[in-house]
C-alpha positions in Angstrom: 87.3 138.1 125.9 87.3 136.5 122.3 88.6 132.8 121.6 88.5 131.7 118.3 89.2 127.6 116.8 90.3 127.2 113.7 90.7 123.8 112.5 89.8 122.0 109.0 86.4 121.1 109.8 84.5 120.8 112.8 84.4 117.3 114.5 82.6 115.5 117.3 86.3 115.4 119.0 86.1 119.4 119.2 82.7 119.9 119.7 82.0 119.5 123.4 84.8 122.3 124.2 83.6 124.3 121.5 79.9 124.1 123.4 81.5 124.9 126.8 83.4 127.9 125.3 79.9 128.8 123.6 78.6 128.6 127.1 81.2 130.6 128.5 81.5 133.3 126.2 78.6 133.3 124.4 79.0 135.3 120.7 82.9 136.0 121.3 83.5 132.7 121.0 83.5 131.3 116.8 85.2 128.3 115.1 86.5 128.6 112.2 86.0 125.8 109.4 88.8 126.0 106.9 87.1 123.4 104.3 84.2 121.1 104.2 84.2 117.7 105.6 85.9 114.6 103.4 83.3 112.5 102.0 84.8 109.5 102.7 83.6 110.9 106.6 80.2 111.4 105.8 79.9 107.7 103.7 80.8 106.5 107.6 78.1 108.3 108.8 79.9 111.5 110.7 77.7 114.7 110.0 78.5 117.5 108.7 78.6 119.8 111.8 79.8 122.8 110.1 76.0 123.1 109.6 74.8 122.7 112.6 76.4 125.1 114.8 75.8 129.3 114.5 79.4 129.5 116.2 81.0 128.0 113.1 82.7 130.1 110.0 82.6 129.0 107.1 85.8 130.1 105.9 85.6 128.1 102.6 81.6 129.1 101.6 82.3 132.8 100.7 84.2 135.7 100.5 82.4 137.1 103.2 82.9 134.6 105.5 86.7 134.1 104.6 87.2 138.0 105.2 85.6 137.1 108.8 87.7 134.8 109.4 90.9 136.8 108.5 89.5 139.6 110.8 89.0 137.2 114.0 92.5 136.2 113.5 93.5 139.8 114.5 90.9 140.7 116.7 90.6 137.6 118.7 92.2 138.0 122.2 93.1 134.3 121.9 93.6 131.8 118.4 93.3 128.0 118.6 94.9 126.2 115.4 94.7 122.7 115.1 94.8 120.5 111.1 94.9 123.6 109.1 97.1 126.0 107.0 98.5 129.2 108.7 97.2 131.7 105.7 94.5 132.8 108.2 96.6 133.4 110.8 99.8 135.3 109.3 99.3 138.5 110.4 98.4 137.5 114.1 102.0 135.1 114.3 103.5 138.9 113.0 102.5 140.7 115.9 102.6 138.0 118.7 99.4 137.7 119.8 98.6 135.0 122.6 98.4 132.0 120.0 98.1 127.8 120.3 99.1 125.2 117.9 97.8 121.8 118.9 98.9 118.5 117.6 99.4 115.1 118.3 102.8 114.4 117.8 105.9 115.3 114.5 107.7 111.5 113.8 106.1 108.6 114.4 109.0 107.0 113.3 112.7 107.6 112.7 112.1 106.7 108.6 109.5 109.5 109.2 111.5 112.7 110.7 114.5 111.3 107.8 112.1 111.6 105.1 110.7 115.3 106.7 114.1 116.4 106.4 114.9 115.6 103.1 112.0 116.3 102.0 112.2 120.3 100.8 108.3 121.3 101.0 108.1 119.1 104.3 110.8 121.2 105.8 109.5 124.5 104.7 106.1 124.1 106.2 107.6 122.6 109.5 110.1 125.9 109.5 106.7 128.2 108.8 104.5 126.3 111.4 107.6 125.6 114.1 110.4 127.0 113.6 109.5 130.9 112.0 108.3 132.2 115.3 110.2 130.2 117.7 110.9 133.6 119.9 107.1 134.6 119.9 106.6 135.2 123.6 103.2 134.0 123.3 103.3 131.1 121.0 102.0 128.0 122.8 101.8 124.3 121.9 98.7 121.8 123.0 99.3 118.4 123.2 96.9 116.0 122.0 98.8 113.0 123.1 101.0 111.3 125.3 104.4 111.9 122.7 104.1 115.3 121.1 105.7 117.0 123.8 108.5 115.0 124.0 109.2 115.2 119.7 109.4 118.3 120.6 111.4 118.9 122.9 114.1 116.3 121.6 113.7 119.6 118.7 114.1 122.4 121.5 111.1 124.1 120.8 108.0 125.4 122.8 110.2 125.2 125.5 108.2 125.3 129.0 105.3 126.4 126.8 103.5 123.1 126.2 100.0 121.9 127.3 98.1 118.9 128.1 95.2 118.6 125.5 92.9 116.1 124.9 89.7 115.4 122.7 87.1 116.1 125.1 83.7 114.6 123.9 80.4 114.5 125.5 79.6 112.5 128.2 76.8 110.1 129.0 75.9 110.3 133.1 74.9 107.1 134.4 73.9 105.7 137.4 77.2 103.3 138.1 75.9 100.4 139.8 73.5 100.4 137.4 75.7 100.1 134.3 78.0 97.6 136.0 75.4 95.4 137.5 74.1 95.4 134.3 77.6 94.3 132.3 77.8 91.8 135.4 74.8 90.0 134.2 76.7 89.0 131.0 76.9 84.8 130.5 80.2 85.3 128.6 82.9 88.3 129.1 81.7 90.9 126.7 85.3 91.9 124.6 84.6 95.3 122.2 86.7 96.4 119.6 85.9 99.9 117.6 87.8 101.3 114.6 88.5 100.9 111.6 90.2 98.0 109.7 93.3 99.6 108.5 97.2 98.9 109.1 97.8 100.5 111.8 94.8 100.0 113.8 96.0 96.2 113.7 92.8 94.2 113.5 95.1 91.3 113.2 95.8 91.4 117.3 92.1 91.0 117.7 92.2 87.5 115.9 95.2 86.5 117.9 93.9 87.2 121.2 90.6 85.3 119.8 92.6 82.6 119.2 95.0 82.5 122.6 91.6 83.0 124.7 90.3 80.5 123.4 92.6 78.2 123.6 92.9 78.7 127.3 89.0 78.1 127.7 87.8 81.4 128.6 83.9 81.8 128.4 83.7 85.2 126.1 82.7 86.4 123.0 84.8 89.6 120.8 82.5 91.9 118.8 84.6 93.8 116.2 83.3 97.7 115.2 84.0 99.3 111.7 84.5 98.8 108.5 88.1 99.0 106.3 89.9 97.7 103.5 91.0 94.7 106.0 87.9 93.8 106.9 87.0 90.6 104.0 90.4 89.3 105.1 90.0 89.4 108.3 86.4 87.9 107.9 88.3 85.1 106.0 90.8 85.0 108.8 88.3 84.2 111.3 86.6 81.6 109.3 89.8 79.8 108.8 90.5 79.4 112.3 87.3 78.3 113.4 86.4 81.6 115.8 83.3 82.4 114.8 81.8 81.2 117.9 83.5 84.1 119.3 84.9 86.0 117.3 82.0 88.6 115.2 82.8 91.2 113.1 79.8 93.3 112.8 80.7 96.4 110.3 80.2 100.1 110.6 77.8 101.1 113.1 75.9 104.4 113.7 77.7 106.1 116.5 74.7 106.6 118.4 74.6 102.8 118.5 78.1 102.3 119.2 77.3 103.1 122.9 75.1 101.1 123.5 77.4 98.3 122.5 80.0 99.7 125.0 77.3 100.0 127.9 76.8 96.1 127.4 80.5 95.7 127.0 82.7 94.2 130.2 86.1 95.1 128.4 87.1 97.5 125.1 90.8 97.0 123.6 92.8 99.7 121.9 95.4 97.9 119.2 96.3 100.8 117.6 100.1 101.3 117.4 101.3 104.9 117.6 100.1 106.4 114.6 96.7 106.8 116.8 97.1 110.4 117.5 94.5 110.4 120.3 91.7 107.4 119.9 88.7 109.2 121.1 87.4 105.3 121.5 89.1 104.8 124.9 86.9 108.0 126.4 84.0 106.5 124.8 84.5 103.2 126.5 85.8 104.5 129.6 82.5 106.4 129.8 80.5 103.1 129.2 82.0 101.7 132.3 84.1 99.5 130.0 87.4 98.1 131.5 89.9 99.4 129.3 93.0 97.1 127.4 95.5 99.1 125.3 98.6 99.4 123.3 100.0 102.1 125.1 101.3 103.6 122.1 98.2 104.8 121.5 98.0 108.7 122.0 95.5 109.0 124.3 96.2 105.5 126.8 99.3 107.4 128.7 96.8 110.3 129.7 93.8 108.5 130.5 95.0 105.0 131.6 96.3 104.0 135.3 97.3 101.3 135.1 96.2 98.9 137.1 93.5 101.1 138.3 91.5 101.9 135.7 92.4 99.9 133.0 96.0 98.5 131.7 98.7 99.2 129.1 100.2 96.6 127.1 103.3 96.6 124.8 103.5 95.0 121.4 106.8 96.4 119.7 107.9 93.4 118.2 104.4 92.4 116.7 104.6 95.9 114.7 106.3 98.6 115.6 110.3 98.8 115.2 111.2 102.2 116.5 109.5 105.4 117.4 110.4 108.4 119.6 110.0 107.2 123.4 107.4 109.0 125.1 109.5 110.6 128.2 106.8 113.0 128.7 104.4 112.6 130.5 104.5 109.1 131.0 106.3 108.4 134.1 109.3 105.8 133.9 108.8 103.7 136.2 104.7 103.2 134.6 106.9 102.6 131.4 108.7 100.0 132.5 106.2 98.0 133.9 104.1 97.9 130.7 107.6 96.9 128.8 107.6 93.7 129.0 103.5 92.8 128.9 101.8 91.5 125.9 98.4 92.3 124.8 97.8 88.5 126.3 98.8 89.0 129.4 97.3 92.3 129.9 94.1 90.5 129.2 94.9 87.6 131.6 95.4 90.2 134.4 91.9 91.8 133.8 90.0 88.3 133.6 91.6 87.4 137.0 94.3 85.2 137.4 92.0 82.5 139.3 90.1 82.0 135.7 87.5 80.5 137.6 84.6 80.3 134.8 82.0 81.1 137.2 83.4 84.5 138.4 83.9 85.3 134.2 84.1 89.1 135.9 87.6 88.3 137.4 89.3 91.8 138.1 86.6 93.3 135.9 84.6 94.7 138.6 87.5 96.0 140.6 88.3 98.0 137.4 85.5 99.4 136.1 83.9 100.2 139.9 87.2 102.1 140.8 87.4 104.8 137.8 85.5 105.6 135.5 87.0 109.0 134.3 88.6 111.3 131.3 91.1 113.5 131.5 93.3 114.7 134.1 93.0 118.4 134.5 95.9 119.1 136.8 97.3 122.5 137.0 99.5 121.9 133.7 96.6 121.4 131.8 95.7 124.1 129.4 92.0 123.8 129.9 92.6 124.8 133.9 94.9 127.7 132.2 92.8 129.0 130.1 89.7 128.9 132.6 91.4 131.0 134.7 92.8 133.4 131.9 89.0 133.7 131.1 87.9 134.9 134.7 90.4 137.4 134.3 94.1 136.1 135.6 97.1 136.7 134.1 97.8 134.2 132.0 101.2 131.7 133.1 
């Protein structure tokens, strides 16, 4: 059995499948590198883990190793393609080979599918990448968020052939009462924030929930992760209105050392509006025994949150999002509508316990974080379960 990834470049989001299939299949597993990593990534510190892996191709480094990588396209009894061209894979798509696209989702917003459709070269590559080999048998889609599937089928296409698919990152295993007597020992609710200061990550909510929390006399302090072209204003921003008691912006930090922030961390929020194809934060935190807060717009919260249970949705339209496709799958609808009406406030205010008794600062902290602290779900459905079983030799579907 040979599986082969190809992708741009390979990234800490990939990397813990691409170790299990390693495990799994030893040498008939490879990933395929289609360019080298943005430098703007490595000035934030990712590495360059194209070079540290004997699994990886690098298609871009030689003609010998492009030539390999046309060859596993064939040969390979099944192809993974995520953020790269099709040029490698031309020939497999011809002859129907079991093959699986994954992406997050097509519009994020109505101006968006418009501007694909009147937009010639837009159109052309969606018809090569979607459209072209619609009646492939074994042309599959993966899902790497809560709304792909649905953009999609609102299109008609991959019809019954979609998968769940996540960005499955490695794990710390910790002794639980440990990590939460620990985050219990906190003086002030520990709030953590991690991305990077851009539009649509919306710092911006960070301030305002500073500023309401504050206002209703809540013992805690916010620490603020990353680095961005908002960050000096929102510096500014924070000076202005008198939070720096608690309120910190602390800039880019090593990712090593972003989890040790999270293990000392009572709650992490997720702002990022639906743009966020996956937001590999909220497994991070999740992991850390954080209590999770999120838009749940972004693509990952529908997947890994329940709500109520292991963290809680909230729902900020009117702060910044006008429209976007509705996420009918797999969000069920009555979870939908009971995060519709619930702002990032009150999400919070639910977490910190509606007693707001200042010497139980854990509030409904505890309940969270003790009750689940888990990734994905890998029902049935799930392509990882699929593909497991495909491996040991059953038929695949």
């Amino acid at each position: 059995m040979k599986v082969t990834f190809y992708s741009n470049f390979l990234t800490h989001h990939q990397l813990s499948f691409c170790l299990e299939m390693k495990k799994i299949l030893g040498d008939n597993f490879k990933f395929v590198s289609t360019m080298r990593i943005f430098k703007w990534r490595l000035d934030l510190g990712f590495k360059d883990l194209d070079q540290e892996y004997d699994f990886v191709v690098k298609a871009y480094e030689n003609e010998e190793e492009y030539n390999l990588a046309k060859n596993l396209a064939i040969d390979s009894d099944i192809v993974i393609i995520g953020s790269t061209t099709d040029e490698l894979i031309q020939e497999r798509l011809k002859q129907d080979k079991i093959t699986f696209r994954y992406r997050a989702r097509i519009f994020i917003f109505l101006d968006g599918f418009i501007k694909t459709v009147l937009d010639k070269k837009k159109m052309q590559l969606f018809y090569n990448r979607h459209i072209k080999y619609r009646k492939n048998k074994n042309l599959y889609l993966l899902c790497a968020n809560a709304y792909g599937a649905n953009d999609f089928n609102l299109l008609g296409l991959y019809k019954n052939k979609i998968y769940k698919w996540g960005y499955f990152l490695e794990t710390n295993i910790y002794d639980i009462d440990k990590l939460i007597n620990k985050k219990e020992q906190n003086k002030k609710i520990q709030i953590i924030w991690v991305a990077r200061f851009i539009k649509w990550k919306h710092p911006e909510m960070v301030l305002r929930l500073a500023k309401n929390l504050k206002k209703q006399n809540y013992d805690f302090n916010i620490k603020m992760l990353g680095a961005g072209v908002l960050e000096e204003k929102i510096k500014k921003e924070i000076k202005k209105e008198k939070l720096e008691d608690v309120l910190q912006v602390v800039g880019q930090v090593p990712s090593e050392q972003v989890k040790n922030y999270m293990e000392d961390a009572n709650i992490f929020i997720g702002t990022s509006d639906s743009r966020e194809g996956w937001g590999v934060v909220v497994n991070e935190a999740m992991n850390a025994g954080c209590a999770i807060v999120a838009n749940r717009r972004m693509g990952s919260a529908p997947f890994l949150i329940k709500n109520g249970q292991n963290g809680y949705m909230y729902n900020n339209y009117k702060d910044f999002e006008s429209y976007g496709t509705s996420p009918s799958f797999p969000v069920p609808d009555n979870l939908v509508q009971k995060v519709l009406d619930t702002n990032l406030s009150e999400a919070m205010d639910t977490v910190l316990g509606e007693d707001k008794e200042r010497h139980n600062h854990s509030g409904g902290i505890q309940l969270l974080t003790h009750n689940e602290i888990s990734r994905i779900d890998l029902t049935e459905y799930s392509f990882i379960m699929a593909l497991t079983k495909y491996i040991n030799g059953e038929k695949w579907r």
